[in-house]
ZAMARGU-4260 file (C-alpha; in steps of 0.2 Angstrom, whole numbers, plus 5000, padded with zeros to 4 digits):
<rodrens>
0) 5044/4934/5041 | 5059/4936/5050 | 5049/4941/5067 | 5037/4928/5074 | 5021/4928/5071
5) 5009/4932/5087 | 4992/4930/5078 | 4983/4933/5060 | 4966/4940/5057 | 4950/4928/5051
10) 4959/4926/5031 | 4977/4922/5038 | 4985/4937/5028 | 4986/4951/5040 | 4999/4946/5054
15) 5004/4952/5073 | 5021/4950/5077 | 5029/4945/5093 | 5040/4958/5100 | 5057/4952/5098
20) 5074/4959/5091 | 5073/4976/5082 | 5054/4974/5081 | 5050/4985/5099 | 5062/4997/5094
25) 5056/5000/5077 | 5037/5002/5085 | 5041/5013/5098 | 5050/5025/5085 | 5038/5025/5072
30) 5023/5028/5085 | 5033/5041/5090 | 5033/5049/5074 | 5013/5048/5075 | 5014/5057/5091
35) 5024/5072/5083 | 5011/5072/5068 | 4997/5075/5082 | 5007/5089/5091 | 5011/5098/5073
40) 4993/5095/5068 | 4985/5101/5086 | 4973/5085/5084 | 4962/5085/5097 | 4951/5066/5087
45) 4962/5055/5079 | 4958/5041/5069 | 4968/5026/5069 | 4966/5016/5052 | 4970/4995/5054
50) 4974/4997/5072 | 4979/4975/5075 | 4978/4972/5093 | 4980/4992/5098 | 4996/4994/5102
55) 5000/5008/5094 | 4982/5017/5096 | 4986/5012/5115 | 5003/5021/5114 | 4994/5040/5105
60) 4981/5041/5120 | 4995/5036/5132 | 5008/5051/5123 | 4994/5064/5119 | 4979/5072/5126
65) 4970/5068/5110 | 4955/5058/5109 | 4960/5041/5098 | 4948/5031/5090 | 4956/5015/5082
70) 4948/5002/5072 | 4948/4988/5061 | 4940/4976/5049 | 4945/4961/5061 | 4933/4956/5076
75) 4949/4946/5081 | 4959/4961/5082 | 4948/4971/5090 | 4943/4959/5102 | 4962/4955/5108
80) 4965/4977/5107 | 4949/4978/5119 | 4956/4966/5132 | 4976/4972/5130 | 4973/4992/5132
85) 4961/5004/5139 | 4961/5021/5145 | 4949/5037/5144 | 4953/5042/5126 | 4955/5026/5119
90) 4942/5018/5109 | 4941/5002/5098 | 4928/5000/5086 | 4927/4987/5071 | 4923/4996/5055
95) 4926/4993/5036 | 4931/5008/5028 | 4927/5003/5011 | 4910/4996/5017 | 4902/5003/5032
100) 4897/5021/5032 | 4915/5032/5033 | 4907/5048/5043 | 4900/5033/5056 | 4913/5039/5071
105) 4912/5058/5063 | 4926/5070/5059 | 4943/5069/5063 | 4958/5081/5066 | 4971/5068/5057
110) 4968/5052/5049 | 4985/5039/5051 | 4990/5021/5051 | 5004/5010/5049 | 5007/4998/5035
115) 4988/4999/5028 | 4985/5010/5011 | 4997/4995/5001 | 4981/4984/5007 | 4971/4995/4998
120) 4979/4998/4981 | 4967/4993/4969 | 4956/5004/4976 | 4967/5018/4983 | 4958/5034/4973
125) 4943/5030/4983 | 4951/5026/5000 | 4959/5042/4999 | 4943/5051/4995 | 4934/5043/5008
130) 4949/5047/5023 | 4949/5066/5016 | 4929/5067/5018 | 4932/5061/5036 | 4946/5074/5039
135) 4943/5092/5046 | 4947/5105/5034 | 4965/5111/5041 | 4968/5092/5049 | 4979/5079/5041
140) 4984/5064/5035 | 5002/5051/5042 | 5003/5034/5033 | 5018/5023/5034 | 5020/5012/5021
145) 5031/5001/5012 | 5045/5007/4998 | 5044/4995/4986 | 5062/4998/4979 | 5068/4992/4997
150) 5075/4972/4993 | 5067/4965/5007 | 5051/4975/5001 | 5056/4970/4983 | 5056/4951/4987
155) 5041/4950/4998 | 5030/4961/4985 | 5037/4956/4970 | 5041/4939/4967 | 5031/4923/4969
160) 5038/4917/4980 | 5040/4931/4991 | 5020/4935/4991 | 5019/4915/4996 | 5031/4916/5011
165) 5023/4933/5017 | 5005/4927/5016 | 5002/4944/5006 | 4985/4948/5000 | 4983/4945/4982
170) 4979/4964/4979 | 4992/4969/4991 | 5007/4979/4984 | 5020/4991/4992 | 5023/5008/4984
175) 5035/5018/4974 | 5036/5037/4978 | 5028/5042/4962 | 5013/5032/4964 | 5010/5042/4980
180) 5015/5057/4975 | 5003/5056/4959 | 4987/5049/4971 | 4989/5060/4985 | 4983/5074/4975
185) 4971/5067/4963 | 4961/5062/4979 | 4960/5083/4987 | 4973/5082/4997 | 4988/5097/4998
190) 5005/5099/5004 | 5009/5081/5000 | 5026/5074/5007 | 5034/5057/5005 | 5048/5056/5016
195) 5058/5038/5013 | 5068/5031/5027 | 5070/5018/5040 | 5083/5004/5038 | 5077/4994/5053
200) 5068/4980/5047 | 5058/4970/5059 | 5064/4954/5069 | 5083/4955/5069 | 5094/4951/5081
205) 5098/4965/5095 | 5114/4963/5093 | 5117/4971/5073 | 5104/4984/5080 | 5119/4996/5085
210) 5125/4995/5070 | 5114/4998/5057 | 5108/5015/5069 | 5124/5020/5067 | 5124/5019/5049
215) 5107/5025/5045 | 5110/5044/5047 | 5120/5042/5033 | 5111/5031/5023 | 5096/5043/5023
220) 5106/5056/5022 | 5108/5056/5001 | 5098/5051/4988 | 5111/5040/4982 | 5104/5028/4998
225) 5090/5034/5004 | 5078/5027/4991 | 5084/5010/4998 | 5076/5013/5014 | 5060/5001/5020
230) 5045/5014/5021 | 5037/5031/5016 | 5033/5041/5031 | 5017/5052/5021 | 5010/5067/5027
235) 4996/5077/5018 | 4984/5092/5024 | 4964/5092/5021
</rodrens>
């Protein structure tokens, strides 16, 4: 990958990556894009789906007044995320949500995560069945996810090698708008919108960072760019 590795769950696939070059930046403005889905939403509970070692869980409770419960299927992660972050509306709790009992923490307001849904593929009909049964009616749903007509995203998901160098999962795969917009609602969920953007990749060196913010109004801008971008920012209502 082109940022360093900081640690990887117990089957060496999902990764943590040190913050170095673009990667804080491109944190910082994608949690703040979940901060702006609570406020439009009014969530008072909040789910965080794959939540790693709680850094962007930690970073909702600290820019909302919701109530943020954050888990994951790693008892490494959620041991690291329990000693990085507390506060009063912070939770961690390790939960499978293909395995353990979805309505186990209750109902939420908005159901969100970052990079997870392309773990779950294979099986995506049902994990988007499962998130709506844990959503309020009226609450919502914000993924960000991986556009798979992005090169990088193209290279790391579709080619051997690729798979091989990013330690995917062998079921892992990113998505095309279509698929989303086909599955979103299939599964019950309304008001479906897949906005592709985001030119920042992770790990490069500050100093091209100027420039490729400078260039990604534009490129986002029209369609004849923006389908190039690195992710799907998905929003949905219950």
């Amino acid at each position: 990958m082109m940022s360093k590795i900081a640690l990887r769950d117990e089957h060496g696939f999902n990764q943590v990556f040190r913050p170095v070059g673009s990667t804080p930046l491109r944190m910082r403005r994608r949690n703040d894009w979940f901060v702006a889905q609570i406020e439009n939403l009014g969530a008072k509970r909040v789910l965080e789906l794959g939540s790693g070692t709680g850094e962007t869980a930690s970073y909702l409770a600290a820019h909302s007044s919701a109530e943020i419960v954050a888990v994951d299927i790693s008892p490494a992660f959620i041991a690291e995320a329990r000693a990085r972050h507390a506060a009063p509306n912070l939770q961690f709790e390790l939960f499978d949500l293909l395995g353990d009992t979805p309505l186990a923490f209750g109902q939420f307001d908005m159901v969100c995560g970052n990079g997870i849904l392309h773990h779950l593929v294979v099986r995506l009909p049902q994990v988007l069945e499962s998130l709506k049964s844990l959503t309020r009616p009226g609450g919502g749903l914000a993924f960000i996810e991986p556009n798979f007509h992005n090169p990088y995203c193209a290279f790391i998901f579709g080619t051997r090698v690729g798979r091989r160098w990013a330690r995917l999962e062998p079921d892992e795969m990113a998505f095309t708008p279509g698929e989303l917009h086909a599955a979103l609602p299939a599964a019950g969920w309304r008001d479906a919108f897949v906005h592709t953007k985001d030119f920042l990749l992770p790990g490069l060196p500050k100093t091209v960072v100027s420039g490729i913010l400078a260039v990604e109004p534009a490129l986002e801008a029209t369609r004849l760019t923006r389908w190039l971008a690195q992710s799907h920012f998905i929003t949905a209502r219950a």
